[in-house]
N, C-alpha and C positions, 0 to 999 in steps of 0.2 A: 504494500500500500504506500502510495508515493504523498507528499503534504507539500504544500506551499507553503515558504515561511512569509508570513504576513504580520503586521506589528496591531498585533489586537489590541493594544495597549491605547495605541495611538490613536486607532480607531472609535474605541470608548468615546476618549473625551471628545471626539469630534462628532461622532453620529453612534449613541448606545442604540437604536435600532438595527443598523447597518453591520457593527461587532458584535451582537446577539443572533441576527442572522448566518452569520460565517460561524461561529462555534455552531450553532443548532448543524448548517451543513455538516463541520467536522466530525461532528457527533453521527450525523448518519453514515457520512464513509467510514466510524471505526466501527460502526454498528454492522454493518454490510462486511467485513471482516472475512467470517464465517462464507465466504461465498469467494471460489476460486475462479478466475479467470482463464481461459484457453484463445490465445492467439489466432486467426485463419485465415492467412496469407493467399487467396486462392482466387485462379482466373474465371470471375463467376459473366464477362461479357468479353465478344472477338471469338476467333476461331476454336479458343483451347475451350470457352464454355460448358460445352459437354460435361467434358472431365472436370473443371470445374464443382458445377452440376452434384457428381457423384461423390466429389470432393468434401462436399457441405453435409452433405445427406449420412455418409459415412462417420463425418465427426459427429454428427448430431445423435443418431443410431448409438455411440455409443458412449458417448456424456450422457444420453436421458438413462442409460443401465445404470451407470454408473451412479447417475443422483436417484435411482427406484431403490438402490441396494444401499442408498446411504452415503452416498456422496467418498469425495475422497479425502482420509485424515477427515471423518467427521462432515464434512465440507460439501455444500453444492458448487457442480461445475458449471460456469455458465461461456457462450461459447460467443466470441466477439468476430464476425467477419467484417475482412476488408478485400475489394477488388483489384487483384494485379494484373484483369485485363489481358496483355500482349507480355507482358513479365518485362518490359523496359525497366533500367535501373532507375527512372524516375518514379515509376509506380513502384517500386520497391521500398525504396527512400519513404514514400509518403506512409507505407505499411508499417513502417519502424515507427515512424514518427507518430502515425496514429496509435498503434496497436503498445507499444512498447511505453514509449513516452506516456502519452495521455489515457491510454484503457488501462494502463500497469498489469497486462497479460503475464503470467508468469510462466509461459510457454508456446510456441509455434506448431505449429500441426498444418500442413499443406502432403498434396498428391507428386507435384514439381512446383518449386515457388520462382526460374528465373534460369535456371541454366547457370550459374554465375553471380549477376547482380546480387541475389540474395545473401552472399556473403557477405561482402564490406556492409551491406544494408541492415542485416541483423546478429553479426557476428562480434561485434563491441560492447555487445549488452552482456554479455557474457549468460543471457538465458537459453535453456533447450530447447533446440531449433531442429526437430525433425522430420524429414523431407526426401525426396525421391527425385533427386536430380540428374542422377546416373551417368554423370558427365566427368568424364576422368578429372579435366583442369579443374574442375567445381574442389576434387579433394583435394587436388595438388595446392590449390588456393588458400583453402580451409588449412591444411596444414601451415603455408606460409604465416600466416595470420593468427597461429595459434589458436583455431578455434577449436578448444576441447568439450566443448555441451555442442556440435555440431553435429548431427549424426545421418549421414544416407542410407537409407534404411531396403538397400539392395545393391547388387553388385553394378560394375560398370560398364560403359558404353561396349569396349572391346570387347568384353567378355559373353555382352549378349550374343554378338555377332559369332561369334565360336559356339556359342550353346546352340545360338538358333541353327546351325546349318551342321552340327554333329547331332541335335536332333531329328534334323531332317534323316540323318544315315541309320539311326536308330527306329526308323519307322519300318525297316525292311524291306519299303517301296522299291522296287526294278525298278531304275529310272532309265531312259531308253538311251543316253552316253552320262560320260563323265562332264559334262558342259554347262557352264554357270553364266551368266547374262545378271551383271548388276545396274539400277539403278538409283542412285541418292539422292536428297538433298545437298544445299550446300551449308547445313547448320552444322556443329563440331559433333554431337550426336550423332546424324546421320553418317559423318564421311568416318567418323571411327567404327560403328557398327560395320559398316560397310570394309573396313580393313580388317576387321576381326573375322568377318565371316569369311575374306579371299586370304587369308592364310589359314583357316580350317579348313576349306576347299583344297588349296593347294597341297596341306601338308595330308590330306586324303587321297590324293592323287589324279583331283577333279583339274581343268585348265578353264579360268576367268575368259574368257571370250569376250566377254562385252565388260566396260565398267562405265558408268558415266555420272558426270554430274551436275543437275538442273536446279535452276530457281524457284523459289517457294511460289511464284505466280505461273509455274508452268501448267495448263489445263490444255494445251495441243498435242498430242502424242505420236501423230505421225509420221514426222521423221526419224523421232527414235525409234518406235515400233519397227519401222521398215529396215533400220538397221540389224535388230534384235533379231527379228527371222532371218536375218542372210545368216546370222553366224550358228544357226539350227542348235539353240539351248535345249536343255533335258529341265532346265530349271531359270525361272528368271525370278529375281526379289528388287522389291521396289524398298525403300526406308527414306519415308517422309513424314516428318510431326506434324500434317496439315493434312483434313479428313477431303477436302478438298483436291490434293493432289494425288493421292491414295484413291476415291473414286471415280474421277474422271481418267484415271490409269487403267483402272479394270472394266470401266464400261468400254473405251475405246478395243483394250486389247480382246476383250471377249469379240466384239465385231470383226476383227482381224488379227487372231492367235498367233502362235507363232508353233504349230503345228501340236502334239501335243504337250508340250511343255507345264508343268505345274507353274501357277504363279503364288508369290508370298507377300505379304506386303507389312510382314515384322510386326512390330509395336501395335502400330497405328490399325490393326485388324483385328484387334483385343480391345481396344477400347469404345467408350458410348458414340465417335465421332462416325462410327461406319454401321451402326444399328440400325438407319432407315434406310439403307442399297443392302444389307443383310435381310431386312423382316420382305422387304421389296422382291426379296429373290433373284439379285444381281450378281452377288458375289459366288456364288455355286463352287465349292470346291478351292475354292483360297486359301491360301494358311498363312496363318497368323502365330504370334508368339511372345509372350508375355514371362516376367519373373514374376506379377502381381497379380495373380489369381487363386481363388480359397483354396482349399485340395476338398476333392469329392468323398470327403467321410465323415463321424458323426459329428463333428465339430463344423464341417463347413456345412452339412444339411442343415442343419441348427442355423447356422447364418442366415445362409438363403430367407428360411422360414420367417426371422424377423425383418428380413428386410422388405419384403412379401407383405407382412403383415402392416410393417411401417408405411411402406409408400406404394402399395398394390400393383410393384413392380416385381418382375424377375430381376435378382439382384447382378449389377454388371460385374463380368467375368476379372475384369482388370479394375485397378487400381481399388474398387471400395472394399475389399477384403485388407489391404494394404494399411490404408489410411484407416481404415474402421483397427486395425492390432497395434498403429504408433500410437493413437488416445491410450486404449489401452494399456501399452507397454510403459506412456509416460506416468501414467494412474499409476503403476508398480514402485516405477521407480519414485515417486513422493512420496506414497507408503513407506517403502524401506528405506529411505532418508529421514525420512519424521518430519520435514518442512519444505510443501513449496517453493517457498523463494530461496531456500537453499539450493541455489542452483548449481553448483560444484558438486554437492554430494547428490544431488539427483541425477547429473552425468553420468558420476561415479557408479552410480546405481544400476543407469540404462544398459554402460559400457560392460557392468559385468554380472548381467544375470542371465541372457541367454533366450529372452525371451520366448515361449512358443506358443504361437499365434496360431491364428485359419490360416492363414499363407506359406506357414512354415515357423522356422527357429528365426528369431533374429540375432544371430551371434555375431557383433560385431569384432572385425579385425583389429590391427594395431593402428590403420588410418581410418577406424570409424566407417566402413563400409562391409559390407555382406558377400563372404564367398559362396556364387552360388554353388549346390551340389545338393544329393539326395538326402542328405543332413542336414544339410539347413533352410536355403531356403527353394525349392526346387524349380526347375526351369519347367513353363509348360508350351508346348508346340499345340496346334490347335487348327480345325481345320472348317470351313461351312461348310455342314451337309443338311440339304433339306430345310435351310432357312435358320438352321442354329448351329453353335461354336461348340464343336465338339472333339474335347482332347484324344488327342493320339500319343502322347508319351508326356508323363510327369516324373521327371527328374531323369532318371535311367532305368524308368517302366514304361513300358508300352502298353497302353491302354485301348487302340483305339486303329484302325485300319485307315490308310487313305483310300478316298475314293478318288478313282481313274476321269480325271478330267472329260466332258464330252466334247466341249471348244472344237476338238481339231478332227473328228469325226465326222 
């Protein structure tokens, strides 16, 4: 709880209305005490929306548990958002300054709050800032910076890129060559996914044929397409943070395939940004790929079921399992500190307990990020069939068959 020092003394003698007023206020913020704040850094308008969206709903889902069972250390939690929009470091800036400064939140909770900016923006406070940026320089930064209450609550960019395409060889699918056809973004996300997954490729004994890399306004596909079939891929993967560029890729390419080649389009085909060309019956056979979705056993039926009941949705496959276990995990960690705004020892706390969530374990490393693997927090590959996102291998299980694309037929 943060106070203005204000000279009440002074104030008496000049207006006792005016300093009976300001104690009466001070009196009700020490009265309000008893009621915890939670930060929520999160893009609720622009393209990330969606995810956004699920962002809010996630936190909310599981602060109201948290205050049915008695809040935390005694404590109701109450949940303060603010819109970071496009994640620019300006909108960032303003989330510190609102939420930190003037709400006196005693911790951050977002899905991704910025790729970056969010560090210098909220790493000076030295409060628990847990978030899902999965952008290697985000840690590399974060270490500079010494930010130890910082915590990315899954593995990184590269590492996707390697998961996602030795999942793909774990699916047992005959792929008709060893022939990979990439295309990126140009945000640092995309072009590292995209290197992660051409040295899993390569070190598999598959040959990159195609790499390329487009602008976040690309929505014409033509020329690349035309390229992509000359070099007769077994496989082609798209990695763009924008739902936007993701499905005007697979509408064009379903019109003119590229024989029958599987397509993937990463991240961004696990998230709510591609749910209406999914329910649509667009995407058919796509694969997608996420570290952020529940695992299908009693703990994640259980989820589902109150998210169901909460917003009369089917619960999204990515990110709200995620973001619903960092509330969560940070509720632990002030537990086993004994104080909120002890923010050191509730680092302390988060860094070393191991948490195990619907999503997995969150056991952070020594730079505060998450190795994925069947221990901790599993990678899951995922495929449209039939209108729904249905797993084919979680972690190093195979769950789940691909179905043979019709496109090229």
């Amino acid at each position: 709880m943060r106070y203005q020092c204000i000279n009440l003394f002074g104030l008496a003698r000049g207006n006792t209305v005016v300093a009976a007023a300001i104690m009466a206020a001070l009196s009700a913020q020490a009265a309000s005490s008893d009621t915890i704040s939670l930060g929520a850094p999160i893009p609720l308008t622009g393209y990330l929306a969606a995810d956004g969206a699920t962002m809010e709903r996630a936190i909310r889902l599981a602060v109201d548990e948290l205050n049915a069972n008695g809040g935390v250390l005694g404590n109701q939690v109450d949940v303060v958002t603010f819109d970071i929009g496009d994640l620019t470091p300006d909108k960032l800036s303003a989330a510190a300054a609102n939420l930190i400064e003037r709400e006196g939140v005693s911790a951050l909770i977002n899905g991704y709050g910025g790729m970056g900016p969010d560090i210098p923006a909220f790493c000076p406070y030295g409060i628990p800032y847990i978030h899902n940026d999965a952008v290697s320089s985000v840690i590399d930064l974060a270490e500079r910076m010494h930010c130890d209450a910082v915590f990315n609550a899954s593995d990184v960019d590269v590492n996707y890129g390697k998961a996602v395409f030795e999942q793909m060889l774990a699916t047992g699918y005959e792929f008709e060559s060893k022939r990979l056809a990439i295309v990126h973004g140009d945000y640092e996300w995309d072009v590292e996914v995209a290197k992660g997954m051409t040295e899993a490729a390569q070190a598999a004994g598959w040959e990159v044929v195609f790499s390329e890399e487009v602008p976040y306004d690309t929505v014409e596909w033509t020329g690349i397409l035309s390229k992509i079939r000359a070099t007769e891929p077994a496989l082609v993967h798209l990695e763009a943070l924008d739902p936007a560029v993701a499905t005007t890729f697979i509408s064009q390419f379903n019109d003119n395939p590229a024989g029958n080649a599987l397509v993937s389009v990463g991240y961004m085909g696990a998230t709510p940004g591609l749910d209406d060309v999914i329910a649509q019956g667009n995407a058919q056979g796509v694969l997608a790929f996420t570290l952020n979705a529940h695992l299908e056993d009693e703990e994640g039926g259980a989820f589902e079921a109150k998210w169901q009941d909460a917003y009369g949705a089917e619960a999204p496959i990515s990110l709200a399992a995620a973001v619903y276990d960092m509330v969560n995990m940070w509720a632990a960690g002030v537990e086993q500190a004994g104080d909120a705004s002890d923010y050191a020892a509730v680092a302390d706390a988060i860094r070393g307990m191991d948490y195990d969530g619907i999503a997995g374990i969150y056991a952070f490393n020594d730079r505060n990020f998450i190795d994925t693997g069947s221990q901790t927090q599993p990678a899951q590959l995922i495929q449209v069939q039939d209108g729904k996102r249905v797993r084919l291998v979680v972690g190093d299980e195979k769950v789940g068959e691909i179905v043979a694309p019709s496109w090229g037929n």
